[in-house]
C-alpha positions as MATLAB code, in Angstrom:
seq = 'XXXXXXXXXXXXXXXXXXXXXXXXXXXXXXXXXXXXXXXXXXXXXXXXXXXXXXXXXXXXXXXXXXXXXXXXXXXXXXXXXXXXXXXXXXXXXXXXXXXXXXXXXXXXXXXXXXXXXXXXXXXXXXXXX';
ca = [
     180.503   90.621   89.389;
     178.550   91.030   92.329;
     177.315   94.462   91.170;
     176.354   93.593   88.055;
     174.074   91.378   89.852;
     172.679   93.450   92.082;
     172.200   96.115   89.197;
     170.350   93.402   87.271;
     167.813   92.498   89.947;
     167.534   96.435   90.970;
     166.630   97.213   87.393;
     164.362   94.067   87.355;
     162.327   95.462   90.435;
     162.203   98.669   88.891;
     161.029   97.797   86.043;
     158.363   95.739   88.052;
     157.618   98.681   89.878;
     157.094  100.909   87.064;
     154.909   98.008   85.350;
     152.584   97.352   88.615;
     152.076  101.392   89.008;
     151.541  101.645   85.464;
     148.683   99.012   85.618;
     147.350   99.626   88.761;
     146.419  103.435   87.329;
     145.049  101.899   84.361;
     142.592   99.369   86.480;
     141.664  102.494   88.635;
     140.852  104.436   85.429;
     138.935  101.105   84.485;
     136.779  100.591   87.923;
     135.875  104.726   88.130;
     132.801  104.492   88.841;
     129.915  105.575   85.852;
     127.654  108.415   86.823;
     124.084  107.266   88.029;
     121.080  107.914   85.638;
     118.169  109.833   87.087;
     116.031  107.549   87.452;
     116.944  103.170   88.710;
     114.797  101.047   88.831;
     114.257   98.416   91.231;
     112.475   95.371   91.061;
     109.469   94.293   92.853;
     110.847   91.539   94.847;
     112.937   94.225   96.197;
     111.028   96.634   97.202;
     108.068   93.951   97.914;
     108.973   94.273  102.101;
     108.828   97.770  102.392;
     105.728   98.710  100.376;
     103.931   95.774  102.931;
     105.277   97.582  106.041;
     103.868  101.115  104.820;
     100.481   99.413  103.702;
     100.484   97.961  106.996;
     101.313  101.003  108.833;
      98.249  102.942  107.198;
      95.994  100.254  107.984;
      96.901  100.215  111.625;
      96.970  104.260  111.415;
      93.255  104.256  110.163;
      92.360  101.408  112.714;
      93.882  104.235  115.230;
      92.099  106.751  113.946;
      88.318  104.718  113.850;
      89.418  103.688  117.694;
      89.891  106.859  118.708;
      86.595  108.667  116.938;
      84.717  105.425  117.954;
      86.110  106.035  121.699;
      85.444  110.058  121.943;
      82.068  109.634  120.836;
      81.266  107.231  123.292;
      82.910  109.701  126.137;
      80.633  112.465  124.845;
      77.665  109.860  124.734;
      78.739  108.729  128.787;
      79.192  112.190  130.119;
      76.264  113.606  128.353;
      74.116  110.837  130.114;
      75.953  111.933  133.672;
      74.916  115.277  133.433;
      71.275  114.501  132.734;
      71.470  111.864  135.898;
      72.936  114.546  137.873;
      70.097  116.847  136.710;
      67.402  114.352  137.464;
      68.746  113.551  140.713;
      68.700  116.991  142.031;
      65.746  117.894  140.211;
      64.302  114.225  142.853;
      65.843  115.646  145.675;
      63.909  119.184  145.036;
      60.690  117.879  145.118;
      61.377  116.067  147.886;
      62.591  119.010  150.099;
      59.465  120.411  148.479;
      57.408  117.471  150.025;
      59.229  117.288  153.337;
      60.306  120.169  154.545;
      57.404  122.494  152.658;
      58.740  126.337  153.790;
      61.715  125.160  156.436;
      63.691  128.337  157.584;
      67.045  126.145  158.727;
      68.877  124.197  155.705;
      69.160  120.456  155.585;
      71.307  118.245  154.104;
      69.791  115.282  151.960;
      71.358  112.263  153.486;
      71.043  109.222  150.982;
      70.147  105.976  152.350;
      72.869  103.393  153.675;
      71.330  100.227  151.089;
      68.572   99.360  149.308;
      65.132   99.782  151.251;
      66.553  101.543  154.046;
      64.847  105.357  153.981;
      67.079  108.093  153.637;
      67.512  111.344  155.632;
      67.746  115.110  155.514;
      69.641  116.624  158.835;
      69.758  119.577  159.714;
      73.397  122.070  158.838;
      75.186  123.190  161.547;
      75.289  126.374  162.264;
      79.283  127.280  162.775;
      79.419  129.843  165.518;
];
């Protein structure tokens, strides 16, 4: 008696067992997933962030890009206008050897003065020996 028992329930959970495999391949054939089409659309709340970052991002690169042209042109403009002080000062401190020391054999050395109104001063080079 006992084994016809046990052969009912065994055929029971085989049956079951045959029944869950059966439907779990028919719900995988069901969720397979369906080839993409080319194109998808998404929609404009979606993709609303990212097309403000990249706008964004080209603003700030063409801010860059004005800051940097803005900021070489005024380098060129500065050291243009140090060369042509450096020329005018040496171009002063010629005619002033020219004044001062009209036709000196030894070479001086043009000493600038220590603060406004003081004079200035042109020593003579030593002569290493």
């Amino acid at each position: 008696m006992f084994k016809k028992m046990i052969a009912m329930f065994s055929k029971n959970k085989e049956q079951e067992n045959l029944e869950d495999k059966e439907n779990s391949t028919e719900q995988e054939v069901s969720t397979a997933p369906q080839p993409l089409p080319d194109i998808v659309e998404i929609p404009w709340k979606s993709v609303a962030g990212i097309k403000n970052f990249e706008d964004t991002l080209l603003r700030i690169h063409n801010e860059l890009k004005e800051f940097y042209y803005k900021s070489k042109m005024q380098e060129i403009g500065t050291l243009r206008a140090i060369d042509k002080l450096e020329k005018l000062c040496d171009e002063k401190e010629e005619e002033l050897r020219e004044e001062f020391l009209k036709g000196a054999e030894t070479e001086y050395i043009f000493e600038l003065p220590a603060a406004t109104g003081k004079p200035g001063f042109f020593k003579k080079k030593k002569q290493d020996k």
